[in-house]
C-alpha positions in Angstrom: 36.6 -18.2 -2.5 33.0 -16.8 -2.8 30.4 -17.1 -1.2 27.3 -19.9 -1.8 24.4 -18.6 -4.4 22.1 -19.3 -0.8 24.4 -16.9 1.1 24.0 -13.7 -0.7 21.3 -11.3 0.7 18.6 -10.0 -2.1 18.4 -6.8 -3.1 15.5 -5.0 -0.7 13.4 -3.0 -2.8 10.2 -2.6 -0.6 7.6 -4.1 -2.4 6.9 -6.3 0.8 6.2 -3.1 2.3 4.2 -1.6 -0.5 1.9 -4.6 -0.3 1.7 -4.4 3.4 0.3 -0.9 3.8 -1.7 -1.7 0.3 -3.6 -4.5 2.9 -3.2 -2.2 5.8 -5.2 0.5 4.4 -8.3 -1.6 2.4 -10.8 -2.4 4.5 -11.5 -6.0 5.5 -15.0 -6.7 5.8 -14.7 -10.8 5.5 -12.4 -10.8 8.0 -13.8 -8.6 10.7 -17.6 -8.5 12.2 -19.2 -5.0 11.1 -19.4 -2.5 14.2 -23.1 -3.2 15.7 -24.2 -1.0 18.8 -24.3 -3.2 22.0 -27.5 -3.5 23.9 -27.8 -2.1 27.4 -27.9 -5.2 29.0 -25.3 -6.4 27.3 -23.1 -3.4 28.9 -24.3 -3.7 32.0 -23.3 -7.7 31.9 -20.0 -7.1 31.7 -19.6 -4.0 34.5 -21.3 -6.8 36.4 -18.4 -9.6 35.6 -16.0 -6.7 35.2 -17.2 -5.9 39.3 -16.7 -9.5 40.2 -20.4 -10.2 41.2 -21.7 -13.2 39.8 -25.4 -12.8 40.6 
């Protein structure tokens, strides 16, 4: 008796891969924020959370 048509495993042959690192290697502006340079206060907000003052 065989096996179901469902049953059987596909034959791999890596395209899921090859799309993968395709995505992996374009950049994604529309998904991601561009790189802007933070303002001094801004850095020295978060040392002063990061410290655990408040005030």
């Amino acid at each position: 008796m065989t096996k179901h048509a469902m049953d059987h495993t596909p034959a791999r042959t890596g395209t899921r891969v090859k799309h993968f690192l395709r995505l992996s290697r374009t950049p994604r502006e529309t998904w991601h924020r561009p790189h802007t340079k933070s303002g001094v206060t801004r850095v020295i907000q978060f040392l002063r959370i990061a410290r655990g003052r408040e005030t």
